[in-house]
MDAnalysis code that builds the backbone (N, CA, C; Angstrom):
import MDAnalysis as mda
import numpy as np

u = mda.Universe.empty(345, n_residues=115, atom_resindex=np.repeat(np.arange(115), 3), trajectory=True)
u.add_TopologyAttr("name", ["N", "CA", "C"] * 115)
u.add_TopologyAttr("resid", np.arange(1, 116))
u.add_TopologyAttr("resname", ["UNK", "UNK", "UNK", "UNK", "UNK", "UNK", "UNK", "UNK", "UNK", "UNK", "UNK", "UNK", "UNK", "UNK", "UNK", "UNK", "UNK", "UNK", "UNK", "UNK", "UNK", "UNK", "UNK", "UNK", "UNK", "UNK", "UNK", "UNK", "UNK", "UNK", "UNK", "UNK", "UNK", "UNK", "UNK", "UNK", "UNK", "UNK", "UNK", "UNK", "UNK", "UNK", "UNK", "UNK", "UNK", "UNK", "UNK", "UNK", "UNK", "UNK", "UNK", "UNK", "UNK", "UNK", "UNK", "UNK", "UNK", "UNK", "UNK", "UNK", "UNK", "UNK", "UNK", "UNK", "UNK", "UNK", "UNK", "UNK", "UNK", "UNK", "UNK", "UNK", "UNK", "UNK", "UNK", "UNK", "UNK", "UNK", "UNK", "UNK", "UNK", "UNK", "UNK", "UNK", "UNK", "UNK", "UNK", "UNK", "UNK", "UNK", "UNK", "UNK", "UNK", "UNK", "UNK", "UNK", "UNK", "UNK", "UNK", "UNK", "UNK", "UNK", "UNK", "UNK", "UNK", "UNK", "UNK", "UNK", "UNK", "UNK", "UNK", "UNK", "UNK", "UNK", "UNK"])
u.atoms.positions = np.array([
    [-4.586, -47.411, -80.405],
    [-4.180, -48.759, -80.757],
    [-5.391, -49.681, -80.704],
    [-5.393, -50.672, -81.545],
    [-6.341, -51.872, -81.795],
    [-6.170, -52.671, -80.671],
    [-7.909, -52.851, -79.969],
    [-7.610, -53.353, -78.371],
    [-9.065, -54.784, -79.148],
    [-8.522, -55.962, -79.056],
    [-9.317, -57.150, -79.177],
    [-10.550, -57.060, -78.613],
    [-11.884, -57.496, -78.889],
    [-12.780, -57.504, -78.274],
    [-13.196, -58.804, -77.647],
    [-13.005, -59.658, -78.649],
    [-12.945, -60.850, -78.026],
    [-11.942, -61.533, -77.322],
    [-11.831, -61.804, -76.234],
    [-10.337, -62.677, -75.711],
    [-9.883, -63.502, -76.079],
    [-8.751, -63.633, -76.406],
    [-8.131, -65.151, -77.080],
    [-8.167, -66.538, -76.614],
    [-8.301, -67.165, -77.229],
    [-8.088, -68.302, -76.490],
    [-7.295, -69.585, -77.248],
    [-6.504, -69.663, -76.688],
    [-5.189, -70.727, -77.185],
    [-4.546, -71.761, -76.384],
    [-5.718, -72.662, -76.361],
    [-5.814, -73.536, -75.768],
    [-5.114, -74.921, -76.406],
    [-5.059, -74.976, -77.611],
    [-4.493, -75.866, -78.324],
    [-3.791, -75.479, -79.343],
    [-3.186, -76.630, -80.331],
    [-2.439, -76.195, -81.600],
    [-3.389, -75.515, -82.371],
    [-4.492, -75.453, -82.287],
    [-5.319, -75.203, -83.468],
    [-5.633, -73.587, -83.198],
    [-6.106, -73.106, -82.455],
    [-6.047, -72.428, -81.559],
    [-4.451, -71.461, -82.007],
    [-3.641, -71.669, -81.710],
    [-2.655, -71.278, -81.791],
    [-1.895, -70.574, -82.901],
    [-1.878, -71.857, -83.818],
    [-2.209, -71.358, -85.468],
    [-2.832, -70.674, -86.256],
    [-4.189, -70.838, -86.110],
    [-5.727, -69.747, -86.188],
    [-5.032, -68.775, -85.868],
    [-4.621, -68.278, -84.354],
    [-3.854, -66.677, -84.403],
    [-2.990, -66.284, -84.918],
    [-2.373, -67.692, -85.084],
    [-0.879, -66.747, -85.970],
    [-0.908, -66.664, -88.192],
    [-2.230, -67.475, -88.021],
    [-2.019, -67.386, -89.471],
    [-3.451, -66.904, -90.155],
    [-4.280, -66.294, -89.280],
    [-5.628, -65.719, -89.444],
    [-5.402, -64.326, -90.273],
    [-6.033, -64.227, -91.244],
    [-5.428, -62.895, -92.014],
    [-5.607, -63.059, -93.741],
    [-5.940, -62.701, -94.659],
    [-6.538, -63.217, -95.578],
    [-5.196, -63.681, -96.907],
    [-4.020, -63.135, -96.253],
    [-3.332, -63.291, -97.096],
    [-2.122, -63.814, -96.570],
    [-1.615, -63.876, -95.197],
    [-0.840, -64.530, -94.658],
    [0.004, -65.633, -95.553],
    [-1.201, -66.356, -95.401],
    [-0.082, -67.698, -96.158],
    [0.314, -67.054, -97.253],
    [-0.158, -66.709, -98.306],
    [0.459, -66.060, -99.490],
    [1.443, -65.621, -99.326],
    [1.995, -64.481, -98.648],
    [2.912, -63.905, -97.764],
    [3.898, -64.393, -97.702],
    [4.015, -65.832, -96.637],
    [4.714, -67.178, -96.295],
    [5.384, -67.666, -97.315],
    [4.556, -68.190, -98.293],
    [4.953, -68.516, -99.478],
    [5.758, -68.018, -100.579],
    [5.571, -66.769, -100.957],
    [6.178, -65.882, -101.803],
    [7.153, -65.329, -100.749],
    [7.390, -65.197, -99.913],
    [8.509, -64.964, -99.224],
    [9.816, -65.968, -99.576],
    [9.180, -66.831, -99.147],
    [10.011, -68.306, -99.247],
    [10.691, -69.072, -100.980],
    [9.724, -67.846, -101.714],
    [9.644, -68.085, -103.139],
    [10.808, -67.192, -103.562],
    [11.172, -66.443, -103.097],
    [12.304, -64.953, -103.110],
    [11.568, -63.639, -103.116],
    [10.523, -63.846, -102.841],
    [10.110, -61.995, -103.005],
    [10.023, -61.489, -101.714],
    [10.794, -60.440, -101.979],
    [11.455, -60.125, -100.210],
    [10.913, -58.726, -100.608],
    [11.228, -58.030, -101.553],
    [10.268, -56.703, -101.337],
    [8.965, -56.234, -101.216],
    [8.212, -55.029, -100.783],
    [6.836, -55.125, -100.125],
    [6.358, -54.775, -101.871],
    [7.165, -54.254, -102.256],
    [6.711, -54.056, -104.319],
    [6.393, -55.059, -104.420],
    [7.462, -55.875, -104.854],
    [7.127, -57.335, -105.266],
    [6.264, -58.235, -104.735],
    [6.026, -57.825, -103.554],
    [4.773, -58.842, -102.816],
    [3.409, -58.355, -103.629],
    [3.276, -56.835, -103.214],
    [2.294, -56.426, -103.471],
    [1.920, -56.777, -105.348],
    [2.667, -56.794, -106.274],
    [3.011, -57.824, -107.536],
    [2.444, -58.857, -107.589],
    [2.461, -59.812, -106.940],
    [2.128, -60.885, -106.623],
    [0.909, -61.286, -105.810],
    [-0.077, -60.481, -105.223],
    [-1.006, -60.121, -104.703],
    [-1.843, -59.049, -104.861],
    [-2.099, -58.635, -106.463],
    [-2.697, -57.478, -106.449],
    [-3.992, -56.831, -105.958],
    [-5.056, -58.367, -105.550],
    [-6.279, -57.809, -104.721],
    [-5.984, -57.518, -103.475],
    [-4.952, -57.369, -102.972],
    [-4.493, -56.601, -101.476],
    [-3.990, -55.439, -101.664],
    [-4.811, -54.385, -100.822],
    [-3.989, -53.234, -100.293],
    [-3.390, -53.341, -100.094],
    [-1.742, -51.891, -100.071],
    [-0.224, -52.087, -99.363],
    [-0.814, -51.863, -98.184],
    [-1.474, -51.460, -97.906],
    [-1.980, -51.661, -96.439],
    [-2.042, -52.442, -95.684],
    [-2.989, -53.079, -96.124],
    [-3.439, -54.636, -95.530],
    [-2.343, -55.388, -95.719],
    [-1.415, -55.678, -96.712],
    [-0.214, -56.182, -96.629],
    [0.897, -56.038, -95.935],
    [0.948, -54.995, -95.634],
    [2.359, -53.967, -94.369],
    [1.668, -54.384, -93.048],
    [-0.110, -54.481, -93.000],
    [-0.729, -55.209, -91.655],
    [0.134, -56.770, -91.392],
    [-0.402, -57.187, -92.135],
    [-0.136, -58.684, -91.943],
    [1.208, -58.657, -92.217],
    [2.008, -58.349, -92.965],
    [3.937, -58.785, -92.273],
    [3.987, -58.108, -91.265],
    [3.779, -57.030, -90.884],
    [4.111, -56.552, -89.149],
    [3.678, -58.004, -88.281],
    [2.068, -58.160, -88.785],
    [1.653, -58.927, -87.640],
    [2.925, -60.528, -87.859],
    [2.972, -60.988, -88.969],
    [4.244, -62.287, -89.230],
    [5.586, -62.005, -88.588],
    [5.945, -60.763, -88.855],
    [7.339, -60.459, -88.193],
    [6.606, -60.422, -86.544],
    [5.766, -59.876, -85.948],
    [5.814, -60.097, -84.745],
    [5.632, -61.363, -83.839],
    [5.332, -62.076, -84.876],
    [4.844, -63.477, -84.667],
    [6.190, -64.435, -84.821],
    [7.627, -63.610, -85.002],
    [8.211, -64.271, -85.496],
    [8.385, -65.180, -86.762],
    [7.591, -64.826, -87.581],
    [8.001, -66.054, -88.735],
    [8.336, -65.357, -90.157],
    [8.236, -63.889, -89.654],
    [8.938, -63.027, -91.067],
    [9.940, -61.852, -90.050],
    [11.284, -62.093, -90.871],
    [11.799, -60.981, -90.682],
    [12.178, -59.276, -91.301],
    [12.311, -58.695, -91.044],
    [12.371, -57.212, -91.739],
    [13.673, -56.851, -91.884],
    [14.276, -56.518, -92.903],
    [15.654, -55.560, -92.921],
    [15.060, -54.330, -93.725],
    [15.749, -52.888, -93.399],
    [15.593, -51.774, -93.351],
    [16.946, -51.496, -93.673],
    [17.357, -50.892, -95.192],
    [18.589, -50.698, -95.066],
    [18.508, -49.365, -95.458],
    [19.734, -48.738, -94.956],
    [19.910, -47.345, -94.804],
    [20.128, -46.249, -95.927],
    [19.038, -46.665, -97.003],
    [19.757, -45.945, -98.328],
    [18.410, -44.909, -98.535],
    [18.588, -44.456, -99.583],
    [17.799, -43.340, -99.855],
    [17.288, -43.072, -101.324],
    [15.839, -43.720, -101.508],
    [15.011, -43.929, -100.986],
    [15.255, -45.071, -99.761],
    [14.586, -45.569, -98.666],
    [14.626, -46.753, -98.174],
    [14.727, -48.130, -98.616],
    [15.250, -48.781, -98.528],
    [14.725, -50.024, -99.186],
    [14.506, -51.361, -97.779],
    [13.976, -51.537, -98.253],
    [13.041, -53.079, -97.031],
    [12.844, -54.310, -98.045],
    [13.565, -55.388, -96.785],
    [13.339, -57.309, -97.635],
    [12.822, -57.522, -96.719],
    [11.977, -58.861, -96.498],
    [11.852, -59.828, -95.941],
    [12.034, -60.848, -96.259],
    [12.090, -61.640, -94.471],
    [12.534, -62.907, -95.136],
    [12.183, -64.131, -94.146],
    [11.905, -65.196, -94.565],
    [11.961, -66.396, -93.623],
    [12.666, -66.307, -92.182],
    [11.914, -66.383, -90.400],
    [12.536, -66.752, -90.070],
    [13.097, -68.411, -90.211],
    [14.200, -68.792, -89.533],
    [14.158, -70.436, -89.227],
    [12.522, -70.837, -89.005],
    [12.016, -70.091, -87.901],
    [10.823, -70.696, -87.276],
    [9.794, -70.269, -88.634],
    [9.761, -69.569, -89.187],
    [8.785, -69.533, -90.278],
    [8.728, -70.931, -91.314],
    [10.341, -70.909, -91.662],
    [10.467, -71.688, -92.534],
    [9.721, -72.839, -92.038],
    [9.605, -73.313, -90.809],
    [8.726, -75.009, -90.529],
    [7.299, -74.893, -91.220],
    [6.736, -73.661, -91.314],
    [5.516, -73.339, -91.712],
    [5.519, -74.139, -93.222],
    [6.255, -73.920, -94.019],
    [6.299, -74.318, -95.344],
    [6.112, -75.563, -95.872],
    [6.578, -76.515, -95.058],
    [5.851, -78.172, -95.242],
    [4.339, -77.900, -95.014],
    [4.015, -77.099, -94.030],
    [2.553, -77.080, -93.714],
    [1.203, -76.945, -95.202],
    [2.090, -75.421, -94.752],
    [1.047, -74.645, -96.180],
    [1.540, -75.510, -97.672],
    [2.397, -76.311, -98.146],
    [2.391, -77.004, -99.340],
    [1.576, -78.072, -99.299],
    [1.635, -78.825, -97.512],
    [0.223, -79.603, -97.825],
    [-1.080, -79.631, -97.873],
    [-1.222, -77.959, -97.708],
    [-2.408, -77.542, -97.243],
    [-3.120, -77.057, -99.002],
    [-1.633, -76.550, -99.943],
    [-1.924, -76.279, -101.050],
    [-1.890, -77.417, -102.181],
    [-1.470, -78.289, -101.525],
    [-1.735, -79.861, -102.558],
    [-3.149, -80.346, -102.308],
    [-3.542, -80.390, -101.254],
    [-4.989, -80.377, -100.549],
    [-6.006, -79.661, -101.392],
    [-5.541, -78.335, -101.493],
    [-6.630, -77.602, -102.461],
    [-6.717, -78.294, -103.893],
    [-5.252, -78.444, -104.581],
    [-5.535, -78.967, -105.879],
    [-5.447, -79.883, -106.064],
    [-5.871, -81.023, -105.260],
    [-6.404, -82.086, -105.750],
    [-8.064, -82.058, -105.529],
    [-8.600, -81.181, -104.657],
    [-9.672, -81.289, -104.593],
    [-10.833, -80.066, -104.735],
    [-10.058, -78.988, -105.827],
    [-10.072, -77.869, -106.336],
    [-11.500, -77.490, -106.735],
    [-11.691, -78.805, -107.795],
    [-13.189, -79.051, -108.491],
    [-14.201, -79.004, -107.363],
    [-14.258, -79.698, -106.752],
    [-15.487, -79.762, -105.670],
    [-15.179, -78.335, -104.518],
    [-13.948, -77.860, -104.181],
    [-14.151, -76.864, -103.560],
    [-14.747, -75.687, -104.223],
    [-14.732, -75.533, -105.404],
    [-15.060, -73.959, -106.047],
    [-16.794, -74.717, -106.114],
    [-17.040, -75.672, -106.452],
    [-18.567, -76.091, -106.473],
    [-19.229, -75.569, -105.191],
    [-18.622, -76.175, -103.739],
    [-19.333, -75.704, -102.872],
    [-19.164, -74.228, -102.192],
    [-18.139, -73.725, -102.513],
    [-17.903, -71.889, -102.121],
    [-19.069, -71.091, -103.068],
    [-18.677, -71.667, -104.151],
    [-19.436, -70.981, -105.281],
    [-21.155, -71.443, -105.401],
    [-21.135, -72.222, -104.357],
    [-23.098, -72.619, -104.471],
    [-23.795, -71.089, -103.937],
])
């Protein structure tokens, strides 16, 4: 098992958040969850520069974090949704202002990433 090297520290909101939403695709995740795509197909659809890997990483790590849930239903093949918890859903005012943020100020961000 994956043992941290560095110790956490969560000392504040910021802090706090950083751990729970650190991950390159997380918010995406959040979002398209909340958008209806509850299957790991359809995510992965919607995110095609992510491995199912790296994607099955990060909802484990959201569902353990509480803010995605998993159903597993009993058919054959398997089939798996996710979905918003309540507590996820508060996330979603967040990340829309975080994504109005980007596009209003889109132009100058790709200028300075891209210098």
């Amino acid at each position: 098992m994956y043992e941290k090297k560095i110790p956490l520290s969560l000392k504040c909101g910021l802090d706090l958040i950083g751990e729970v939403l650190y991950g390159k695709w997380k918010i995406r995740l959040l979002w398209f969850i909340n958008e209806g795509y509850k299957r790991p197909s359809e995510l992965q659809r919607k995110i095609p520069d992510a491995s199912r890997r790296v994607l099955n990483v990060q909802l484990k790590e959201l569902e353990e974090h509480e803010l995605v849930a998993k159903v597993i239903y009993p058919v054959v093949p398997p089939k798996v949704e996710y979905s918003l918890t309540e507590f996820g859903k508060t996330l979603i005012p967040v990340i829309s202002a975080l994504g109005n943020w980007g596009d209003e100020h889109q132009e100058r961000l790709r200028k300075v990433i891209l210098k």
